[in-house]
C-alpha positions in Angstrom: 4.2 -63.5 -132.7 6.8 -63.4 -129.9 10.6 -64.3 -130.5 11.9 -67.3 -130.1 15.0 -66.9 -128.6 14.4 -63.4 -127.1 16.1 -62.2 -123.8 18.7 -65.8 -124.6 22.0 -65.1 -125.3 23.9 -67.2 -127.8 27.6 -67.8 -128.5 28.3 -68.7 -132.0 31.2 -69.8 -133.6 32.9 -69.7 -136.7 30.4 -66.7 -137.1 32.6 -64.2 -139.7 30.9 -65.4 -143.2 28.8 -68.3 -144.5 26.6 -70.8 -141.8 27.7 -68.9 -139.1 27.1 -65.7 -139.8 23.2 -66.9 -141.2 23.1 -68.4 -138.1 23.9 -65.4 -135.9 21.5 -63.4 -138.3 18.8 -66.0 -137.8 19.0 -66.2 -133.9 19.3 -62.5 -133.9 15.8 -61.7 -135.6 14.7 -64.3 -132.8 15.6 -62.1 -129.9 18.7 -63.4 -129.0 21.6 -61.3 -127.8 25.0 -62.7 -130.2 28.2 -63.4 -129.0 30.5 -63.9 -132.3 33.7 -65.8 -132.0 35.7 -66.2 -135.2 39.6 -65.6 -135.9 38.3 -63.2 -138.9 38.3 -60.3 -137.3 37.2 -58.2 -140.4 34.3 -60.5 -141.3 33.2 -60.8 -137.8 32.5 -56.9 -137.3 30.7 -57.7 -140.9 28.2 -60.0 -139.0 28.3 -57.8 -136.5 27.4 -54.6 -138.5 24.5 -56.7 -140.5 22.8 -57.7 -137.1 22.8 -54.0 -135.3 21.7 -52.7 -139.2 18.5 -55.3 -138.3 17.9 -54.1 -135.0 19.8 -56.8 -133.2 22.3 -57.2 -130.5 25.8 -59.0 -132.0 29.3 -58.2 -129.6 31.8 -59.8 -132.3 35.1 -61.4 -130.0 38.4 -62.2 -132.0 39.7 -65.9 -131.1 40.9 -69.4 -132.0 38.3 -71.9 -130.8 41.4 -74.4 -130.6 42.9 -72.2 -127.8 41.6 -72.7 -124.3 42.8 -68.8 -123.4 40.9 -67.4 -126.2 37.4 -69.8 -125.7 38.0 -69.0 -121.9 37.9 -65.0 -122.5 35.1 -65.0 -125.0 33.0 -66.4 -123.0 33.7 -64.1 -120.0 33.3 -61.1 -122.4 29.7 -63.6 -122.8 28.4 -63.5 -119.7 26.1 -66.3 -119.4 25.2 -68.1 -122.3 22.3 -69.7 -122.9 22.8 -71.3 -125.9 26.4 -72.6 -127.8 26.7 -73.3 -131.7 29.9 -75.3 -132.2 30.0 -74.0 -135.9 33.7 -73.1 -136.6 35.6 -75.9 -138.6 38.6 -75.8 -141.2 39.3 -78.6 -144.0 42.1 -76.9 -146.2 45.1 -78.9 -146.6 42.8 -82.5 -145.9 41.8 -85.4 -148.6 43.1 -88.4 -148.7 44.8 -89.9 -145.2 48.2 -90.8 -146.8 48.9 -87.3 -148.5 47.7 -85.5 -145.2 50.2 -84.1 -143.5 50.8 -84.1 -139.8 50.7 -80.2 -139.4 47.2 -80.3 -141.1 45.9 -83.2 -139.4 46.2 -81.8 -136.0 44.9 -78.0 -137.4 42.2 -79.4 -138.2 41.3 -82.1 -135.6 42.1 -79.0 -133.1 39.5 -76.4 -134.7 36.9 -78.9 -135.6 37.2 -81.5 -132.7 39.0 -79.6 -129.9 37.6 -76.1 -130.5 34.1 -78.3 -130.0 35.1 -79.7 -126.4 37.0 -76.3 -125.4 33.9 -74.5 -126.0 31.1 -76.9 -124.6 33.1 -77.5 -121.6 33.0 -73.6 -120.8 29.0 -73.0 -122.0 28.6 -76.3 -119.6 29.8 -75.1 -116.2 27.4 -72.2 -116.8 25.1 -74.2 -117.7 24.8 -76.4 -114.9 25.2 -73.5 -112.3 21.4 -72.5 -113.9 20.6 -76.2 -114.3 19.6 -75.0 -117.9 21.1 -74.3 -121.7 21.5 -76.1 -125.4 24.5 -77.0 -127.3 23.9 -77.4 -131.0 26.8 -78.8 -132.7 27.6 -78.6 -136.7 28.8 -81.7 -138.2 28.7 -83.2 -141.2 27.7 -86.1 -143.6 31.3 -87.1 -143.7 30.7 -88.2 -140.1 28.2 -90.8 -141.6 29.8 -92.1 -144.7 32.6 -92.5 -146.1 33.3 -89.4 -148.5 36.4 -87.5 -148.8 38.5 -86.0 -146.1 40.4 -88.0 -143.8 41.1 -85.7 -140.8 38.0 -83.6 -141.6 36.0 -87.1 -140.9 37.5 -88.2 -138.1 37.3 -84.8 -136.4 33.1 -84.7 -137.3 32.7 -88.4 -136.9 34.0 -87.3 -133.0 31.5 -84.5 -132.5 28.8 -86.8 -133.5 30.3 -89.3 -130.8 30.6 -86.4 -128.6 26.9 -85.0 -128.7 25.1 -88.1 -127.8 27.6 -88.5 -125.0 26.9 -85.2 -123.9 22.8 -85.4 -124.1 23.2 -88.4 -121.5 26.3 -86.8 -119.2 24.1 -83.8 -118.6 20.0 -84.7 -119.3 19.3 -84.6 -115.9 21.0 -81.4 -115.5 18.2 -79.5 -118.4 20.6 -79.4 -120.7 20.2 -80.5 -124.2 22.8 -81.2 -126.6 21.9 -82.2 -130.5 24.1 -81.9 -133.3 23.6 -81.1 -137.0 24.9 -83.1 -139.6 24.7 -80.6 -143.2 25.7 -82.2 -146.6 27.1 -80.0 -149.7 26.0 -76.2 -148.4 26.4 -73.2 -150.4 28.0 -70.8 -149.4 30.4 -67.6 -150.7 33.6 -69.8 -149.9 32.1 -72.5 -151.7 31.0 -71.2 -154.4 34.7 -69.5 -155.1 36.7 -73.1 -154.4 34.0 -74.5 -157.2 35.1 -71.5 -159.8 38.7 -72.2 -159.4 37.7 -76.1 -159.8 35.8 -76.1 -163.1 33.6 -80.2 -162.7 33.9 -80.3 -159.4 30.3 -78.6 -158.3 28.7 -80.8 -161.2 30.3 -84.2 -160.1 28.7 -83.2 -156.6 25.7 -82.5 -157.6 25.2 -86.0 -159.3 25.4 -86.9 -155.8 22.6 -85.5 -154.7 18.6 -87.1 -155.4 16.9 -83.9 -156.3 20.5 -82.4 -157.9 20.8 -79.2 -155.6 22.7 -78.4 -152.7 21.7 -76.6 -149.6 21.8 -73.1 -148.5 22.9 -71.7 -145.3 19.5 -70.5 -144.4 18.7 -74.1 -144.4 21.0 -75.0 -141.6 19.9 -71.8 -139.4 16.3 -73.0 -139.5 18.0 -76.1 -138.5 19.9 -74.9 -135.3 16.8 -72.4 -134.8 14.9 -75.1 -133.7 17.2 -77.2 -131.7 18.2 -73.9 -129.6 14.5 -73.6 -129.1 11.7 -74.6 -126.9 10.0 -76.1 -129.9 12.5 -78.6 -129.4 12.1 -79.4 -125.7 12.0 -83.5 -125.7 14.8 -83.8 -128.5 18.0 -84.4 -126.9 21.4 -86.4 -128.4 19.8 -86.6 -131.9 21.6 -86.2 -135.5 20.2 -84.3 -137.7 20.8 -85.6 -141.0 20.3 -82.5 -143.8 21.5 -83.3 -146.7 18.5 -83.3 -149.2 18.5 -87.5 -149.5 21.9 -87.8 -150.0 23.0 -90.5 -148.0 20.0 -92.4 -148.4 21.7 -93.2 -152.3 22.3 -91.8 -155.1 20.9 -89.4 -158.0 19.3 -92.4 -160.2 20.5 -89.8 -163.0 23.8 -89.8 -162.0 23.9 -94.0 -162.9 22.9 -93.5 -166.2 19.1 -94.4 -165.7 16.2 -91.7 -165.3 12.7 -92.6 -164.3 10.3 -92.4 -167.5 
């Protein structure tokens, strides 16, 4: 069966460890050449070393997705790029609005919300020279209800805004642009944060219909098929994955269980 992606070349961000790095992996096994941008220099040659040990092509490229110099030189180290994942984000510091402080609010509005426009607005004006390309954008549930995080909303709640903006703006132009919206996910990080917060993990769960959170394998199966041609006619959508989440509540988790 051929690759999906192959002879494409994708820039991924946020790439060093958890989604990003299954992402790169996934896209990888598809064919597609990987550009990875992270600011983890140590776990991006990681990602890197794990897609050339597989056969595939990663070039790893330190930089801050909130800095225009940095966006601006990966992608000329890129070449052209065929396909963007807006993946990098950063929450630390965030909760709720009045205990937020100014320094963290605009960290993390500029990696999750800035580092999202920085980046598209390069990938697009190579994109539009070949009148071809996709932009798959990582979100999040918060975007859609209200959940925790103040600044971490407001920055995912504007990519959301962004992406269907985006899919009309440049339609005509081939250009897709959809956006992923992941619930609870995994990951290494995750999993650490839960040990050093003993309840937390459980009180999420209860969240959750089936009482399991995702993996990242599930969001690179995700983006897989948005970057695709499988995808062809889907354009500005939200993909909600979040394993029935915020269509209610765990019946479990109010104290009554179906029989």
């Amino acid at each position: 069966m051929s690759q999906q992606l192959a002879s494409k070349t994708a820039l991924i961000t946020g790439a060093a460890n958890g989604i990003g790095r299954e992402i790169a992996q996934r896209f990888a096994a598809e064919g597609a050449r990987i550009v990875s941008l992270d600011t983890d220099e140590a776990g991006n040659a990681q990602t890197a070393a794990l897609i050339r040990a597989s056969g595939g092509t990663c070039e790893p490229v330190a930089g801050d997705v909130s800095v225009a110099a940095d966006v601006e030189r990966a992608f000329r180290l890129a070449g052209p790029v065929d396909i963007l994942v807006n993946n990098a984000a950063v929450w630390s510091g965030d909760g709720f609005l009045h205990q937020v402080s100014e320094a963290d609010w605009d960290r993390i509005l500029a990696v999750c919300l800035k580092g999202v426009f920085l980046c598209a607005r390069e990938a697009l004006r190579g994109m539009l020279e070949r009148r071809t390309g996709v932009i798959v954008n990582i979100a999040s549930v918060n975007a859609l209800a209200g959940i925790h995080l103040a600044a971490y909303t407001a920055a995912k709640g504007g990519i959301v805004s962004l992406t269907r903006l985006l899919a009309v703006q440049y339609a005509r132009s081939g250009i897709r642009v959809n956006v992923i919206c992941p619930a609870t996910i995994l990951t290494e990080s995750s999993r650490r944060y839960y040990a050093e917060h003993p309840g937390l993990e459980a009180d999420l769960r209860a969240l959750y219909p089936a009482g399991m959170f995702g993996v990242p394998a599930d969001v690179a199966e995700c983006a897989l098929f948005l970057a695709s041609d499988r995808s062809a006619f889907i354009n500005g959508a939200v993909l909600v994955l979040d394993g029935g989440m915020t269509a209610g509540y765990r019946v479990g988790a109010l104290g009554v269980d179906p029989a």
